[in-house]
C-alpha positions in Angstrom: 0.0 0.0 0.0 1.6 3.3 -1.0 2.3 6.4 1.7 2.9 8.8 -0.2 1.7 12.2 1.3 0.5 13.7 -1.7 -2.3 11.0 -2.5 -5.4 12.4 -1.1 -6.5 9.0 0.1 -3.6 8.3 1.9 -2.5 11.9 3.1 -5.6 12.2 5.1 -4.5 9.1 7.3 -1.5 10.8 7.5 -2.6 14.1 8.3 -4.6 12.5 11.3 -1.8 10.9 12.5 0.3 14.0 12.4 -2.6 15.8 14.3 -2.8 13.5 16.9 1.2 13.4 16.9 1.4 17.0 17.6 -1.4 17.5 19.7 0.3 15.1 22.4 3.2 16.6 22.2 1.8 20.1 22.5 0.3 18.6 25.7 3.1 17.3 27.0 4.7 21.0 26.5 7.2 19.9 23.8 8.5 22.6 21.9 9.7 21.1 18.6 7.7 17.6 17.1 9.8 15.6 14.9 7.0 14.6 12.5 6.8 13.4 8.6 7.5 16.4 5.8 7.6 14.0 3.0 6.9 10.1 2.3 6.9 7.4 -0.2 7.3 4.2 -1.5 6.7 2.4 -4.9 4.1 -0.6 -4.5 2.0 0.7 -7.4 4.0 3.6 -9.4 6.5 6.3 -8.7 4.3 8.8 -6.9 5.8 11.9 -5.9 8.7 11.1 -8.2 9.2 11.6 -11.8 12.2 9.3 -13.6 14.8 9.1 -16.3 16.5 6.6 -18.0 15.6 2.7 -17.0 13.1 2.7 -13.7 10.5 0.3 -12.7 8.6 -0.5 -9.7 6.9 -3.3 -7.6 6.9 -4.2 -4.3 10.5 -4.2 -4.2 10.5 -0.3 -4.4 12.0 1.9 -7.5 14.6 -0.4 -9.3 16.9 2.3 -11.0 19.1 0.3 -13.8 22.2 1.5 -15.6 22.1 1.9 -19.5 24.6 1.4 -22.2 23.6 4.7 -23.4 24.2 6.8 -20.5 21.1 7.7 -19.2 21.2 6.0 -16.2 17.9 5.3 -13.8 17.1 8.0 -11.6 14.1 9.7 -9.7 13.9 13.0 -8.1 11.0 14.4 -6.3 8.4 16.6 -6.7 9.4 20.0 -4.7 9.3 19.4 -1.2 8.4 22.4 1.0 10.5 22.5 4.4 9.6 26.2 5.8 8.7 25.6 9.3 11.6 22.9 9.7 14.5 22.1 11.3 17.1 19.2 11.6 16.1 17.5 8.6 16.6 13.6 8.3 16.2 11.1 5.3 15.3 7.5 6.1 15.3 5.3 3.3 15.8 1.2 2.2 18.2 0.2 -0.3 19.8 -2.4 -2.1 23.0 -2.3 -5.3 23.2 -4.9 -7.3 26.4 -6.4 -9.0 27.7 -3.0 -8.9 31.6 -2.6 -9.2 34.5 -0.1 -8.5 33.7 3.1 -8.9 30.1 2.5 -9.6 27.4 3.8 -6.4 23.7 3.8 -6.0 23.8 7.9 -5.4 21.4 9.9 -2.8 21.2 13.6 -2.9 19.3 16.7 -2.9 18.8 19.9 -4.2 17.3 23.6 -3.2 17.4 25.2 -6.9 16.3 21.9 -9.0 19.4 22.4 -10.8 22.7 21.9 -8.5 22.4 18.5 -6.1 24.6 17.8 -3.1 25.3 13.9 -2.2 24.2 12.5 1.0 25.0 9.1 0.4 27.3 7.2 -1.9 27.5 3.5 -1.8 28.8 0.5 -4.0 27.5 -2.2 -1.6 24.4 -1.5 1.0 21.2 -3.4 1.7 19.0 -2.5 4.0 17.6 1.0 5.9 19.4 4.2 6.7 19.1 7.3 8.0 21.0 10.7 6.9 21.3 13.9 8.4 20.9 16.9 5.9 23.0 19.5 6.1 21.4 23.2 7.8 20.8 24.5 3.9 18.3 22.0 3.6 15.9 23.5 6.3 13.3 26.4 5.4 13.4 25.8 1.7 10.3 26.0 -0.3 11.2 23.7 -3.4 13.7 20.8 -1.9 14.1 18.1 -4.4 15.4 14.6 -3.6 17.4 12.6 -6.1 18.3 8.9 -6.4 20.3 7.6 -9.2 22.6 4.8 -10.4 26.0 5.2 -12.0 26.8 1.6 -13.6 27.6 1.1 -17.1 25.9 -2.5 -17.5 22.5 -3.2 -17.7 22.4 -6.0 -15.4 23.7 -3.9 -12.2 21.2 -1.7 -10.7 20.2 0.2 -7.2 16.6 0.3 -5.5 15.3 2.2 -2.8 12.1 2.4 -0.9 9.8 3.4 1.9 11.4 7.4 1.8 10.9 9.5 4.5 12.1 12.8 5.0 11.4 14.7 8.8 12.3 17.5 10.6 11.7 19.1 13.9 8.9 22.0 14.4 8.6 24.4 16.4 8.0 28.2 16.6 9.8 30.2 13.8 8.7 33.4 14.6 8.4 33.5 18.7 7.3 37.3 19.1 5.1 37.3 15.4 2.8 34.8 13.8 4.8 31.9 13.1 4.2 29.9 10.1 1.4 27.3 8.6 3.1 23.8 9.2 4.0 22.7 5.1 1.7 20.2 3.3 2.1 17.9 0.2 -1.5 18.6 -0.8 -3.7 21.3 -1.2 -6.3 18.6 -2.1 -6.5 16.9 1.4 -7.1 18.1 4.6 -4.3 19.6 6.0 -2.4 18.7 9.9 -5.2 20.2 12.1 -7.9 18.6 13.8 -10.9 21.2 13.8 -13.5 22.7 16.0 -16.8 24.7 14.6 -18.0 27.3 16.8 -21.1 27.9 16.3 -24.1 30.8 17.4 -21.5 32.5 17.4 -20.3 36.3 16.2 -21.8 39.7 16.9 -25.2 38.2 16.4 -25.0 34.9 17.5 -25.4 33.7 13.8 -22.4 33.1 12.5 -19.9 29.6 12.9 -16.4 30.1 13.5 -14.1 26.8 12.1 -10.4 26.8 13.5 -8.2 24.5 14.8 -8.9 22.9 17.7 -6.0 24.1 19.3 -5.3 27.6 18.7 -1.8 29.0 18.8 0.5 26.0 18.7 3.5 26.4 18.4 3.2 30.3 18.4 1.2 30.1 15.2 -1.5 33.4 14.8 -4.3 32.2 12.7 -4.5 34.0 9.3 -8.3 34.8 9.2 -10.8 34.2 6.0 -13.8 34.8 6.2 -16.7 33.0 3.9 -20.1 34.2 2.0 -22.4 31.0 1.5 -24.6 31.3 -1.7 -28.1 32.7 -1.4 -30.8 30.0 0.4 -28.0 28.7 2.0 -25.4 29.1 5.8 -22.6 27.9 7.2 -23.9 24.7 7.4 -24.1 24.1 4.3 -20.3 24.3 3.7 -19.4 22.0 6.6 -17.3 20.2 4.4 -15.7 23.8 3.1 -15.1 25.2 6.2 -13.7 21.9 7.6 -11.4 21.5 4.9 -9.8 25.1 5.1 -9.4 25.3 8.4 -7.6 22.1 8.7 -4.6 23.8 7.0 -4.6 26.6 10.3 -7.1 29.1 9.1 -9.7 30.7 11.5 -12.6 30.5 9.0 -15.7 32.5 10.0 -19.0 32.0 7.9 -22.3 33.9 8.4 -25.3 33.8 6.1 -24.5 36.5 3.1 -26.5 39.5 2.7 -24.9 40.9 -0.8 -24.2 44.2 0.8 -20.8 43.1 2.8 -22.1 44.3 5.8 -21.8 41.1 7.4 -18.1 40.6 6.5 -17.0 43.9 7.9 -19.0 43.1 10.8 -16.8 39.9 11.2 -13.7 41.7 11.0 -14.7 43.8 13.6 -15.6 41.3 15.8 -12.5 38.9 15.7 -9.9 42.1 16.2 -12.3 42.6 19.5 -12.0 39.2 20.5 -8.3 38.9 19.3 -7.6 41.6 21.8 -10.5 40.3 24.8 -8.2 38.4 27.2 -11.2 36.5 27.8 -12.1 35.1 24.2 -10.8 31.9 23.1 -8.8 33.6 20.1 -7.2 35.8 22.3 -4.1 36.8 21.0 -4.3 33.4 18.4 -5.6 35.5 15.3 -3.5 37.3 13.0 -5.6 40.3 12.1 -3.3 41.6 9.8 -4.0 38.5 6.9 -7.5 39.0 6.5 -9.5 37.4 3.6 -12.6 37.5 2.5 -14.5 35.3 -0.3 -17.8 33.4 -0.8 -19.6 31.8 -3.7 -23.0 32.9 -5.5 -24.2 36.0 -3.3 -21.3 35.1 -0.7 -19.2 36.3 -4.0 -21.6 39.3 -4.4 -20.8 40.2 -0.1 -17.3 40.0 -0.9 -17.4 42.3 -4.2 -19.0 44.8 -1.9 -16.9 44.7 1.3 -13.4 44.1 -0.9 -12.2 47.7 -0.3 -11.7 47.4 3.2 -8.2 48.7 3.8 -8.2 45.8 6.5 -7.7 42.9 3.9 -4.8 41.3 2.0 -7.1 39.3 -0.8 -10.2 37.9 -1.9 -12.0 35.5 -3.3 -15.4 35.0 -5.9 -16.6 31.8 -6.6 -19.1 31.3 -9.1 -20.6 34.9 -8.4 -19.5 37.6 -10.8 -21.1 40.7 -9.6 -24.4 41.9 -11.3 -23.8 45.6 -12.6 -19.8 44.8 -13.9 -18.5 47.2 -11.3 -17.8 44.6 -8.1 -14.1 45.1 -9.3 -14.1 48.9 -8.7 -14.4 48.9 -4.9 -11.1 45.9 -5.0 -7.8 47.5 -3.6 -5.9 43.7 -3.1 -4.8 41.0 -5.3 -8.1 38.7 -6.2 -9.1 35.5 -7.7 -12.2 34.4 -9.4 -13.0 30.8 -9.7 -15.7 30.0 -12.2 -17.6 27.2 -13.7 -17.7 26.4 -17.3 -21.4 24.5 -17.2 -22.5 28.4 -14.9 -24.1 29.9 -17.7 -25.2 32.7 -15.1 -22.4 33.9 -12.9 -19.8 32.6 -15.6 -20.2 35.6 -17.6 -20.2 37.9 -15.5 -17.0 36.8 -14.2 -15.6 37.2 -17.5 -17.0 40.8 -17.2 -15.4 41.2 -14.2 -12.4 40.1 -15.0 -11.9 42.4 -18.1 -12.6 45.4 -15.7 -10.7 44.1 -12.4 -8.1 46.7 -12.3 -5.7 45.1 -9.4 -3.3 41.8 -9.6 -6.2 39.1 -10.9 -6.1 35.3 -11.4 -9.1 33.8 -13.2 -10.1 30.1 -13.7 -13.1 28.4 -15.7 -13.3 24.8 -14.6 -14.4 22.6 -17.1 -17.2 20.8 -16.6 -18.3 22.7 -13.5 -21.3 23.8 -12.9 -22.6 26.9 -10.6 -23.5 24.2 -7.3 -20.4 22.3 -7.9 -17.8 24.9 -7.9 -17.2 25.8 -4.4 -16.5 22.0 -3.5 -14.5 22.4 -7.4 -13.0 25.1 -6.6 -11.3 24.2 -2.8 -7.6 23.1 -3.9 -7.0 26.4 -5.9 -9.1 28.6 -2.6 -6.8 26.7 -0.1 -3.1 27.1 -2.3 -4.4 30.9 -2.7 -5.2 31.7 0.9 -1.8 29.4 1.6 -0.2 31.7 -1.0 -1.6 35.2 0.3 -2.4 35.1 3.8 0.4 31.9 4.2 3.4 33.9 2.8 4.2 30.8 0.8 5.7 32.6 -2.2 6.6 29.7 -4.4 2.5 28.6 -5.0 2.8 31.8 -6.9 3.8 30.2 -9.9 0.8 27.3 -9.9 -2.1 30.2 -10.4 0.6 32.5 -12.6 2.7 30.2 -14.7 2.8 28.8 -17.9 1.8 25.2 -17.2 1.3 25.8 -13.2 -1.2 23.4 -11.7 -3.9 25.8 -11.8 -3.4 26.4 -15.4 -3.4 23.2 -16.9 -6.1 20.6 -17.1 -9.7 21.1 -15.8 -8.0 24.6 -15.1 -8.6 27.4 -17.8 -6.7 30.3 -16.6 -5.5 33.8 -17.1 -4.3 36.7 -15.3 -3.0 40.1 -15.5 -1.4 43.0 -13.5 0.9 41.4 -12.0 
């Protein structure tokens, strides 16, 4: 059965695990967790990994053979995102075979994709090992891990399996707002177990989904708050709300009146209980990454409350505003995430878009219709907010990029002023 973190069947397991990993460890006052950034083996294909030359796989793990041509087997990883990390190790099984002087089943990484350092170089081996990374390795938003074989016969060959690569966290920022805990999927719920506060808010009508425990690790909550679609509430987007707050959002959600007034209210109200020493967000939220977004008439709240100086971005989903000029009262980067079978809101996104004057991203989801985007739409919402109101940079070029993951596929995108 593969592990690999980036599966969203398995990386849920995972993420529980982690969860309840770090939540004992937070109770037991331990500063830094030594917990899983990256995993893999080859049962059923490569995974995570990507290969050139000669490479198959089984249950034996990734067989990488050597070539009379040159190109010898080899796999490196997807990027790996270590921000948050410390004290890196690499655990990893593996075998050579027939392999002679001067020839080495070769383990190394990289930061740039392009220049790799070797961890491990080894003619004979068999079995499990684990390697300390050097320092440079830590805090880096693309780390790539290579294996390779440098043979020059067909029948000598290296394999490795079960790859795990953890580091240590803890607090990175003591005196600011720390930093979200990395993932391996935006389409999976991320390393917090959750909590929905509900009859809650300045009213008593709004839900408030965050991770259970607030704080860890002297992480402040970036804060996004959400517009259901008209007929509809919080509870509606259960499975929304869940989701985004798994990844160490505070996610407030009120029933959406089109005018915005109930997202301003909401900012309002958590910067009073942020600073209430006897709220339960006290001092948890960091109120200055604020977003706001919603889909249908929760789109329509967000158009009309987007020019609060207050916020970093915002969101529309499926919900082009009605008169063309939402985008006028925007001062923030924005995204709009649309559905191609929403003959409604689609074109007025499109209409939008054309007059959305600030950094935009847009997306038309094929096969998508104006119900369906939201739940669509939640792996491009979660690697924006992780993006904007995150600080992690290097998404940037999935939403912007020629060929980035939300440009390619189901994903019809373009964007401008950036």
């Amino acid at each position: 059965m593969t592990t690999r973190l980036q599966s969203p069947r398995t990386f849920r397991m995972a993420c529980k695990w982690l969860a309840g990993a770090g939540l004992t460890l937070g109770l037991l006052g331990t500063s830094q967790a030594q917990v899983a950034v990256f995993q893999e083996n080859f049962a059923s294909s490569l995974g995570q990994f990507t290969s050139t030359g000669s490479v198959t796989t089984g249950t034996y793990g990734a067989r990488l053979r050597a070539s009379l041509t040159g190109s010898d087997g080899s796999i490196t990883s997807s990027p790996i995102s270590t921000v948050g990390f410390t004290s890196l190790t690499l655990t990893f099984t593996r075998s050579t075979t027939s392999l002679d002087s001067g020839e080495a089943g070769i383990a190394a990484f990289s930061v740039d994709g392009t220049n790799y350092t070797t961890i491990e170089s080894t003619q004979s081996a068999s079995g499990a090992t684990t390697l300390t990374l050097p320092s440079i390795a830590a805090g880096q938003s693309a780390l790539r891990l290579r294996f390779r074989v440098a043979a020059n016969s067909t029948t000598e060959y290296y394999t490795v399996d079960s790859i795990v690569l953890q580091g240590a966290s803890g607090p990175t920022d003591p005196g600011g707002g720390g930093t979200l805990p990395p993932v391996s999927s935006v389409d999976a719920d991320g390393p917090f177990t959750t909590t929905a506060d509900t009859n809650t808010g300045p009213t008593r009508a709004a839900w408030v989904v965050r991770p259970t425990t607030l704080g860890a690790n002297g992480l402040k909550h970036p804060i996004f708050i959400w517009g259901p679609g008209a007929g509809t509430g919080p509870s509606n987007y259960d499975f929304h709300l869940r989701r985004i707050a798994s990844h160490g959002f505070a996610v407030y959600s009120i029933t959406s009146t089109g005018d915005g007034t109930e997202m301003k209210a909401a900012i309002d109200w958590l910067i009073a209980e942020n600073n209430r020493a006897a709220s339960p967000y006290y001092q948890k939220l960091d109120t200055t990454k604020i977003a706001l977004g919603g889909h249908s008439r929760g789109s329509v709240s967000t158009f009309a409350a987007g020019g609060d100086s207050r916020l970093t971005t915002t969101i529309h989903v499926a919900g082009g505003s009605f008169d063309g000029q939402g985008s006028a009262n925007l001062k923030k980067p924005t995204a709009y995430i649309c559905g191609e079978e929403d003959t409604t809101a689609t074109p007025n996104c499109e209409r939008d878009y054309s007059a959305t004057r600030v950094p935009v991203f847009f997306t038309v989801m094929d096969g998508v219709t104006h119900t369906q985007a939201a739940r669509s739409g939640l792996p491009a919402i979660i690697s924006w907010l992780r993006w904007h109101l995150g600080g992690e940079t290097s998404r940037r070029d999935s939403f912007l990029s020629t060929g980035g993951t939300f440009r390619t596929g189901t994903w019809d995108s373009q964007s401008k002023n950036w």
